[in-house]
C-alpha positions in Angstrom: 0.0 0.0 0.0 3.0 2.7 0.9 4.7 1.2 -2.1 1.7 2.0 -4.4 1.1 5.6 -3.1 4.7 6.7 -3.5 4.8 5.7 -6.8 1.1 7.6 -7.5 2.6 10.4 -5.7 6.0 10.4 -7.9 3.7 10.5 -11.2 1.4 13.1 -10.0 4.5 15.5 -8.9 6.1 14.7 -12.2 2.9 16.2 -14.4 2.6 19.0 -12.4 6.3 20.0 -12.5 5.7 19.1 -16.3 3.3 21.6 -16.7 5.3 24.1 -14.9 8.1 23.7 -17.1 5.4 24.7 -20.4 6.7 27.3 -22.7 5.3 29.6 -24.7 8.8 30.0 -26.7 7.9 29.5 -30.6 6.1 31.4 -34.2 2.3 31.8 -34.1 0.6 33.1 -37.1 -2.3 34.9 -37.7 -4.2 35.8 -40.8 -7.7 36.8 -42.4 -8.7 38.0 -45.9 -6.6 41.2 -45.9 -3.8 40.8 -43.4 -1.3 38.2 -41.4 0.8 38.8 -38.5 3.5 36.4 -37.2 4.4 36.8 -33.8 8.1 35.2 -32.4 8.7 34.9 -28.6 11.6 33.9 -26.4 10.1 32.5 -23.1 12.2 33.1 -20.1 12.9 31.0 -16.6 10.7 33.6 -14.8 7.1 33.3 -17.0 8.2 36.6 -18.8 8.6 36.9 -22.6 9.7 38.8 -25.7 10.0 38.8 -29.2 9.0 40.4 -32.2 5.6 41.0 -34.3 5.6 41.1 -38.5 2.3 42.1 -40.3 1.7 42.3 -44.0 -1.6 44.1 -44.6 -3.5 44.3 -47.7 -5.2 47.9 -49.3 -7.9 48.5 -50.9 -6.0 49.7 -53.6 -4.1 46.4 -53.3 -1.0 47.3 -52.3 0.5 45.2 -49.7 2.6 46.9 -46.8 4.7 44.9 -44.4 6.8 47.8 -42.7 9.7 46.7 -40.1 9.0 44.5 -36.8 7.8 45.5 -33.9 8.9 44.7 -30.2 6.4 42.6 -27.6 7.2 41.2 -24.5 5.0 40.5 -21.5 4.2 38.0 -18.8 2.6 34.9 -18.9 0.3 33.8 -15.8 -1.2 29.7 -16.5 -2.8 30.2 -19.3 -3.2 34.1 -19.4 -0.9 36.7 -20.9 0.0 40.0 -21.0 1.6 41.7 -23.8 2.8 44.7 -25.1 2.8 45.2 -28.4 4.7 48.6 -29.7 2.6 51.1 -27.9 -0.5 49.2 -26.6 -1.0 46.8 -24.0 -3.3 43.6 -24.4 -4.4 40.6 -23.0 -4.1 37.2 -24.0 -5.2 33.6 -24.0 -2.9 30.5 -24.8 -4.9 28.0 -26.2 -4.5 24.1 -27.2 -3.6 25.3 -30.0 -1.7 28.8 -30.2 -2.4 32.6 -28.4 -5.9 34.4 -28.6 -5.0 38.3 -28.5 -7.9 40.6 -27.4 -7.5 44.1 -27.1 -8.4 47.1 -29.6 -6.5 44.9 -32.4 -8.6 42.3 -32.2 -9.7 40.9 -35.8 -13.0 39.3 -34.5 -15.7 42.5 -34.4 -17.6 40.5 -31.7 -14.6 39.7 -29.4 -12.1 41.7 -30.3 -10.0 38.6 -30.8 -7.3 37.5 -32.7 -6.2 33.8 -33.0 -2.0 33.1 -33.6 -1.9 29.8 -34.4 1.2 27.6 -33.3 3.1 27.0 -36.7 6.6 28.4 -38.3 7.8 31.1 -40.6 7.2 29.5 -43.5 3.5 29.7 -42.6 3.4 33.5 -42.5 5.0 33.9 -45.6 2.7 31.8 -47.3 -0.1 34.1 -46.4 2.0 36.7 -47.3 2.4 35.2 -50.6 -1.6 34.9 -50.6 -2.6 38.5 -50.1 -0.1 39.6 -52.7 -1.4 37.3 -55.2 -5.5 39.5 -54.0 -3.4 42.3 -54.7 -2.9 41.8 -58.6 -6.5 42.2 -59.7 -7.2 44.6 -57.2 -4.6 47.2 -57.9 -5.9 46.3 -61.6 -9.4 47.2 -60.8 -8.3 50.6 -59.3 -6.0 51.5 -61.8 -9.2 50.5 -64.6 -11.3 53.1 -62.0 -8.7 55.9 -62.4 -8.7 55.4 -66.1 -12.8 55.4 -66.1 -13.1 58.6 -64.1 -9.4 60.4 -66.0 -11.4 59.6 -69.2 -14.8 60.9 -68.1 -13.0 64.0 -66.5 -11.4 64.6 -69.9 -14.7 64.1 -72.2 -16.2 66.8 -70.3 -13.9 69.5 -70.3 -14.0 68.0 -74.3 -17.9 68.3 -74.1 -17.7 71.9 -73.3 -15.2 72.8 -75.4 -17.6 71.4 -78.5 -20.2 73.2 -77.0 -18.7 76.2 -76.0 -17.3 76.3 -80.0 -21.1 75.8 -81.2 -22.4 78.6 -79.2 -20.3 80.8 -80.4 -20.5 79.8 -83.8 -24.3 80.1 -83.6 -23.6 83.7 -82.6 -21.1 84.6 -85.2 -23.7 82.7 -87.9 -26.5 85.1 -86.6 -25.0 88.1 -86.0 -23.3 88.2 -89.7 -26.2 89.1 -91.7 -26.4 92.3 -90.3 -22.1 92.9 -90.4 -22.7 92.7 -94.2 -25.9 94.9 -94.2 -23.3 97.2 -92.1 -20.8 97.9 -94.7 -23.3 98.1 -97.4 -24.4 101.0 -95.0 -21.1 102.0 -94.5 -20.3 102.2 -98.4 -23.9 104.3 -98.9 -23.0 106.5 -96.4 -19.2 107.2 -97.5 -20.5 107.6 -100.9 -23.2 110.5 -100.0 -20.7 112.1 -97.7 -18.4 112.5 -100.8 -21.1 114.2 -103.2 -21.9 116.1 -100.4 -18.1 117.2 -100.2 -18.2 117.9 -103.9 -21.1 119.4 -103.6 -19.7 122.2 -101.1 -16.3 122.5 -103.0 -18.1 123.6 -105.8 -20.3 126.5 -104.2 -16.9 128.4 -103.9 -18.5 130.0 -100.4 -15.3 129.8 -97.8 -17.8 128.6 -95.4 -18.7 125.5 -97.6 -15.2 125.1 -98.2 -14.8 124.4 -94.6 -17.7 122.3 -94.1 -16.3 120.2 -97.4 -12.5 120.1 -95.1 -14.1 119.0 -92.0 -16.2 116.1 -93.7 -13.0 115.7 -95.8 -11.5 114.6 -92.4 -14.4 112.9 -91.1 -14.3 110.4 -93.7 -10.7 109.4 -93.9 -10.2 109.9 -90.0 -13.2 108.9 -87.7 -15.3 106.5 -90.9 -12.4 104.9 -92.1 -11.3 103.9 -88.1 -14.7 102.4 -87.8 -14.9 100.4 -90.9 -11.1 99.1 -90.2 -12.4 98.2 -87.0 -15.2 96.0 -88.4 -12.8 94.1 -90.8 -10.6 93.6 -87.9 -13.6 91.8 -85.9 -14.0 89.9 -89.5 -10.9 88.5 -90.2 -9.9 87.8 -86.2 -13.6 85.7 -86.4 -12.3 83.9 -89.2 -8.7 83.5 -87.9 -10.0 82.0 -84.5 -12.6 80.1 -85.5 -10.4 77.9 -87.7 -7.7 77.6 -85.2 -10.4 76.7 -82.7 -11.7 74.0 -85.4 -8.4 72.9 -85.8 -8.0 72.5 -82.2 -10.5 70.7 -81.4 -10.2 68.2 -84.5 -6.8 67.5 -82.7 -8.4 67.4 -79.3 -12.0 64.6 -81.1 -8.6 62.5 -82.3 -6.6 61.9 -79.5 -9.1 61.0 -77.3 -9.7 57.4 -77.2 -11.9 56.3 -74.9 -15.3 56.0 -76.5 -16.2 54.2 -79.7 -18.8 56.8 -80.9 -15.6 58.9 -81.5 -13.3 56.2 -83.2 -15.6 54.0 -85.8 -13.4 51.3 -84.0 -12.3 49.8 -80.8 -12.4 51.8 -77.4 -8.8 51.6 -75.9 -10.5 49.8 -72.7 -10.9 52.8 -70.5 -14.8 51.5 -69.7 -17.0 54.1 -71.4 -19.6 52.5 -72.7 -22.2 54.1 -75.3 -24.3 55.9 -72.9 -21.4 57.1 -71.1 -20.4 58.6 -73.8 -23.4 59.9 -75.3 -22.6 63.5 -74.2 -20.1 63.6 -76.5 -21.7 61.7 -79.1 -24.5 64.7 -78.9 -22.3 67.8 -78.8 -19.4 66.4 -81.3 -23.1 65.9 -83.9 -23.8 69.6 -83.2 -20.3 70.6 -83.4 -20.5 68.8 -87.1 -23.6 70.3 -87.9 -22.6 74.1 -87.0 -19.4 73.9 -89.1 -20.8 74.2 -92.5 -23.2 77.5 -92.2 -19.8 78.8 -89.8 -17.8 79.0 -93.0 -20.5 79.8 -95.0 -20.9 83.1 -92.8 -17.8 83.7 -92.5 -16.9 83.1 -96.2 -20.2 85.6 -96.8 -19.0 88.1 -94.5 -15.4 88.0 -95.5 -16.5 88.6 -99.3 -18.7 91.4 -98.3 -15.7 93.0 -96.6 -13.2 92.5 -99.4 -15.9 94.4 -101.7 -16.6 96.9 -99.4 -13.1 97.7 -98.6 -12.8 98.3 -102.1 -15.3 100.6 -103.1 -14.5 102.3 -99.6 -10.7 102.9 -100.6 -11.9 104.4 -104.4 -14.3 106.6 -102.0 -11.7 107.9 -99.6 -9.4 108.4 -102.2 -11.6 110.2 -103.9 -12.2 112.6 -100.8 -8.7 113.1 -100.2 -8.4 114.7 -103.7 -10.9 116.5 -103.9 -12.3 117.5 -101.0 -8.5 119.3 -99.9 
């Protein structure tokens, strides 16, 4: 009977000094759908610990970060822990099979609880290797939404360029009937002022002849300054409307992002049709508005080439004769 107890005794002292003589020493892993962690920890004689703690995180941009290790150490109690990990200090479970952290960090929304497994370096890194290989088609999705909303960004500033053009267009189309009813007015008017002129020269009154001077330098000074400024306005319509036209013919071909604008493929920026129906609508008016534009302005520019003739004969005229 003594001889069985000792040895009962002897076994039951030798499992509790086994379980006093657990360590915590070794790699536990963590890891979910957009991160890992592996945590490395040196055990000492005295229940305390430290080590280091790697994460690898993954973005939503997919970019994967895994900056520098941190420092944790702590205490371990049985089977609770205390660690500090860089600048925060959390509690901690060890568990059949590895460490439960809870604390702010905590992966689990409900428990605030994240579960290292016991495993090796070569686990981490595979889960490294996992979110990495997320990362490709994520980074390739955000880089195909930066295109998307560069390319919508650049069709409207393109939209209101084409519709900025057409406005204006309309109002040089509208506003040139009545430029060429102006120099017809103009040439009238020049050509009555210089019978009138001749018409006081010849009276031979020194009164008339003054009248004749001062109408003499009405016509070639203040008249002539007008019209000059009208054919200015003319030709500077003409100039800037084609350079405008030519601008925007380079700006329609260069950009590439919807088919309405190529008769071919898109270059895989994501506009569809409707997204690009804007442009589709204002690059049809912008076609339509080009034809009467150089009609008018051909019309108007003939007008003025006429006109500046007869004008110069008229002035001309007035300078001799009305002296």
């Amino acid at each position: 009977m003594t001889l069985r107890f000792s040895f009962i005794t002897l076994a039951l002292l030798a499992l509790l000094a086994g379980c006093g003589d657990h360590s915590i020493s070794g790699a536990y892993v963590f890891h979910d759908g957009t991160s890992a962690a592996l945590m490395l920890i040196t055990e000492t004689p005295d229940h305390r610990f430290t080590g280091t703690l790697r994460r690898a995180t993954l973005h939503d941009d997919g970019t994967v970060t895994a900056p520098g290790a941190t420092a944790v150490s702590g205490t371990v109690d049985g089977t609770s822990l205390t660690l500090v990990m860089g600048a925060e200090t959390v509690s901690g479970m060890v568990t059949s099979d590895g460490i439960d952290v809870i604390g702010s960090a905590g992966q689990d929304a409900d428990t605030q609880t994240s579960h290292y497994a016991k495993g090796v370096v070569g686990d981490y890194d595979g889960h490294v290797h996992q979110l990495k290989e997320m990362s490709a088609p994520i980074a390739a999705n955000m880089r195909k939404a930066q295109q998307v909303s560069a390319a919508k960004a650049e069709m409207a500033s393109l939209v209101k360029e084409l519709n900025d053009f057409v406005t204006r267009s309309h109002d040089i189309i509208d506003k040139t009937p009545a430029i060429m009813a102006m120099y017809g007015f103009e040439v009238e008017s020049e050509r009555k002022a210089l019978q009138r002129g001749r018409t006081l020269k010849a009276s031979r009154s020194p009164a008339d002849a003054v009248l004749a001077g001062d109408l003499r330098t009405k016509m070639l000074g203040a008249d002539r300054d007008y019209v000059t400024s009208m054919d200015e306005a003319v030709s500077t319509g003409r100039i800037n409307s084609t350079r405008r036209e030519a601008l925007l013919g380079q700006h329609l071909a260069q950009f590439k992002a919807c088919v309405t604008l190529n008769d071919g493929t898109a270059d895989g920026t994501g506009l569809d049709a409707q997204a690009c129906q804007p442009l589709a609508d204002a690059q049809t008016a912008y076609r339509n508005v080009l034809a009467p534009l150089d009609k008018a302005l051909s019309d108007a520019t003939a007008v003025k080439i006429q006109a500046d003739a007869e004008l110069a004969t008229i002035w001309d005229a007035a300078r001799k004769a009305l002296n």
